[in-house]
N, C-alpha and C positions, 0 to 999 in steps of 0.2 A: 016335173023336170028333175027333182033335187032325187027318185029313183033311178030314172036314167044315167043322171050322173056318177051316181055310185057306183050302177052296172057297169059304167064303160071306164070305171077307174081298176074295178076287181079286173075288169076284162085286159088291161093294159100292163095290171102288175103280175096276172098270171101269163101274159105273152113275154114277159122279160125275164120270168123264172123257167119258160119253158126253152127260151133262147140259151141263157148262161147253162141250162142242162145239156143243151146241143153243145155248146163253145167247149165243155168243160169234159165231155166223152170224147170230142174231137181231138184237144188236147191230150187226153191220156192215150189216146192212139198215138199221136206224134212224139211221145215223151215233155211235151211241155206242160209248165204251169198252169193250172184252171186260172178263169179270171175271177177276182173276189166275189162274195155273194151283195146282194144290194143292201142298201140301209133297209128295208120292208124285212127281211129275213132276221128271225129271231135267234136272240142267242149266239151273236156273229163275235162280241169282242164281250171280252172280261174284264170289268175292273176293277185295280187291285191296290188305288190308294191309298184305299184305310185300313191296310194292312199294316201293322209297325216294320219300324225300316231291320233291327234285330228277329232274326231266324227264331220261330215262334219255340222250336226244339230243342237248340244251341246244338243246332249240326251241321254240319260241311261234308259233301260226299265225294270224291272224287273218282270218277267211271272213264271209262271209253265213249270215244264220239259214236261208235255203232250202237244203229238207229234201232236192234233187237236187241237192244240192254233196257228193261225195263225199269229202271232201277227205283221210281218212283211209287213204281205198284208195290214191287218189292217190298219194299220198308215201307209202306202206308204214306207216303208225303203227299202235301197239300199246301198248295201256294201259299209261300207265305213260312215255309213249316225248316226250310233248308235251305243251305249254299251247297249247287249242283254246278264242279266246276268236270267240263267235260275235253277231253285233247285226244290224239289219237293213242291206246293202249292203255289209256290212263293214269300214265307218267306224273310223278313227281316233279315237275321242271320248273328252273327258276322262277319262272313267272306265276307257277303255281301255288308255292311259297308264299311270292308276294302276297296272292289273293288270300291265303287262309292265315297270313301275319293279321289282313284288316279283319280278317272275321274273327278271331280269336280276339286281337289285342283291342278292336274298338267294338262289335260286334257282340263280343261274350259266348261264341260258340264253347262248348266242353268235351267236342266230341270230333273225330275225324275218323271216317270209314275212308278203307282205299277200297274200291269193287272191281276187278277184275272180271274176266266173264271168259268161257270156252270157247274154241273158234274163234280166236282175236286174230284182225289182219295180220297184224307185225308176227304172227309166228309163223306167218307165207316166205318169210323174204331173210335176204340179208341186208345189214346197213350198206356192206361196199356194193352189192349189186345193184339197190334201188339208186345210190351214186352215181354210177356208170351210166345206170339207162337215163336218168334226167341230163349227164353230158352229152350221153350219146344223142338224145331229140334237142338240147337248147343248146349245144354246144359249149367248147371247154373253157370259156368264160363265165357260163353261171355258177351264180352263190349259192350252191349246194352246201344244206346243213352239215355238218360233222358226225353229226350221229340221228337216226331216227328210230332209236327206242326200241329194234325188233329181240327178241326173246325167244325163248323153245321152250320154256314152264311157266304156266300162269301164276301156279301157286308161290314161284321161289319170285317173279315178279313182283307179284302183290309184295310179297316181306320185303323185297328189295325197298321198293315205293314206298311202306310203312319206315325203313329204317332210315331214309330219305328223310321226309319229315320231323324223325327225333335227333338226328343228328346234323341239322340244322342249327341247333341254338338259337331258332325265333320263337320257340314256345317254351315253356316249365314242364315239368316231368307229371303234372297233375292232367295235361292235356291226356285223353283218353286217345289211343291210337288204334283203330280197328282192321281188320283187312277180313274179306268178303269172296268169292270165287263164286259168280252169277251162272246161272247154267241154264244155258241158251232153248236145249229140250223140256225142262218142267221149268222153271223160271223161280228155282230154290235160289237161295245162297246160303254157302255152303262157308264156315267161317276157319280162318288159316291161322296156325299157331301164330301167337303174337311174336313181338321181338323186343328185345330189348338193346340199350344202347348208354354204354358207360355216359356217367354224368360228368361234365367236364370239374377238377378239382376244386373251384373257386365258389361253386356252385352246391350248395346245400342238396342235397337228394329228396322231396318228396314223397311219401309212401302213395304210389299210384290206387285207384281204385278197381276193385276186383270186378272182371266182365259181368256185366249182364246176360239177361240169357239170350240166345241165338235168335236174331227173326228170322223167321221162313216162312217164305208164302208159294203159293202156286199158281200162275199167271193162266189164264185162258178157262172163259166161262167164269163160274164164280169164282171170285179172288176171296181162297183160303189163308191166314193169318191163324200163327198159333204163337201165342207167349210173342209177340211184337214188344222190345223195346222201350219202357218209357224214357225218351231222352231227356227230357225236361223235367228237371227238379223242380222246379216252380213255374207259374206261368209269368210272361213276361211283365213289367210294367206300361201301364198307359202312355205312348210315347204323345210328345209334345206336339203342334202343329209345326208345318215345314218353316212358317215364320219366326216364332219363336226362339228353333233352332239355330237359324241362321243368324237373327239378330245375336245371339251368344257366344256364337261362333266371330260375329263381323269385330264385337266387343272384345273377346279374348283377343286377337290379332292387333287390335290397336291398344292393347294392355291397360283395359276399362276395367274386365270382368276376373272371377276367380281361374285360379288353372283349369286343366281340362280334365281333372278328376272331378270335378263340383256338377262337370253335368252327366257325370256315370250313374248316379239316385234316380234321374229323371228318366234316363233312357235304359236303365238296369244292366249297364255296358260290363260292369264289375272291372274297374282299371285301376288297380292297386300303384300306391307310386312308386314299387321299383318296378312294373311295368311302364310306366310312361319314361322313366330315365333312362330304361333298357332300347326304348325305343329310337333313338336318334340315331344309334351306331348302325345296328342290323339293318335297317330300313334307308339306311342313306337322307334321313331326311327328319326335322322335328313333328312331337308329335301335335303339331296347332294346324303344319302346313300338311298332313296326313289326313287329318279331321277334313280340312276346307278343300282338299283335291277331293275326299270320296262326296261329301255330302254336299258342296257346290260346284262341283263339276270341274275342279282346276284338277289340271295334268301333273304328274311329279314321273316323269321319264328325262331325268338329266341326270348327268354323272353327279358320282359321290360329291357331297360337299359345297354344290352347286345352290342356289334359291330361284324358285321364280320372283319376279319383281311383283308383289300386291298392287294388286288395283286401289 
């Protein structure tokens, strides 16, 4: 019996892979989604807990949402390895700021590539027409953006984007600022003069560091790598358990624990204390209630000057 049963169990789990193979051709004829593969099917999810919660490279890359930007082969990344913030053209935008303020000032990124890449939509269009035709289909009451990013040079983009970021005032002039032009036919990146950008008066000048050499790779069949990069000066520190951090976190908040430079050693965040004082103005918010929105999930989308109420 205890043969039988086995047989009619392989027989049972090979009619449900040869079903979802049916669901999921039938699907790409119709343009919809396949349906998931089953729990039996190997190799279905990745996980990526014990991964530390800091970017293994101390990098931030910011691309286009288009889906033939490779950008990951490109530069060799690996889970775990970078902050991949993606929008459409790869724009600079407020919100993008936001995200590379927490990666640098809590995170310890050192590096910021903008990527760029050939054949980008926005160089299809103008901002006032793509206006028009969202009035023209939803009518003259919708909340069309003001601007949607479109451009006619990728490479004077990219610098634009770059100069975006330095003249900001959420980072130091030590932050490395890169820009990149992806090319969509051999899957190079091709790297674009940098830019510079006066340091505001009050503000000490840091002597930047001088570029590394160029990555380039070539996408399709084997992925060629020559002279890649090393972004990381060191490798990270062993970060603490999720408990741990939280309990030090709950402690700072109720003004038990040391400030929020004490757990920079542990998590190798590198957060000097005129960066944490710097932190209150640009970011709209201190840097305790920064810390408890990224790493226990509270929200800080309120006007300037505003607090959430703690739990």
């Amino acid at each position: 019996m205890g043969l039988m049963d086995d047989l009619r169990r392989e027989l049972e789990k090979a009619a449900q892979e040869a079903k979802r193979q049916v669901e999921a051709a039938a699907a790409q004829r119709q343009n919809l989604p396949a349906p998931p593969r089953t729990e039996d099917a190997p190799n279905d999810f990745v996980p990526t807990g014990a991964l530390p919660l800091p970017p293994a490279k101390r990098l931030a890359v910011v691309t286009c949402m288009d889906t033939r930007v490779l950008v990951e082969k490109a530069l060799d990344l690996r889970a775990g390895d970078a902050h991949i913030l993606r929008n459409a053209g790869g724009l600079v935008t407020d919100d993008v700021l936001r995200s590379l303020a927490v990666s640098h000032h809590l995170l310890g990124i050192e590096q910021v590539f903008v990527v760029g890449h050939t054949d980008c939509g926005l160089m299809t269009f103008r901002d006032a027409d793509l206006r028009a035709r969202i009035r023209q289909k939803m009518g003259p009451t919708a909340n069309v953006p003001g601007a949607f990013g479109a451009f006619s040079d990728v490479e004077t983009n990219v610098r634009a984007q770059m100069r975006r970021v330095r003249a900001s005032g959420l980072f130091p002039p030590a932050l490395v600022v890169r820009g990149f032009v992806y090319e969509l036919k051999t899957g190079r990146l091709n790297e674009v003069a940098p830019v510079s950008v006066a340091a505001p008066a009050t503000s000490a000048a840091a002597p930047r560091p001088a570029p590394g050499p160029l990555p380039t790779a070539r996408v399709g069949g084997r992925l060629v790598r020559e002279g890649l990069q090393k972004v990381a000066s060191a490798p990270p520190a062993p970060a603490p358990s999720a408990d741990d951090f939280r309990r030090k976190v709950e402690a700072m908040e109720q003004g038990e624990a040391a400030p929020l430079n004490s757990l920079a050693p542990a998590f190798d965040l590198g957060l000097p204390d005129a960066t944490l004082a710097a932190l209150d103005g640009p970011l709209g918010a201190d840097a305790r209630e920064l810390v408890r929105a990224f790493v226990l999930g509270g929200v800080l989308n309120e006007p300037r000057g505003r607090r959430t109420p703690r739990r």
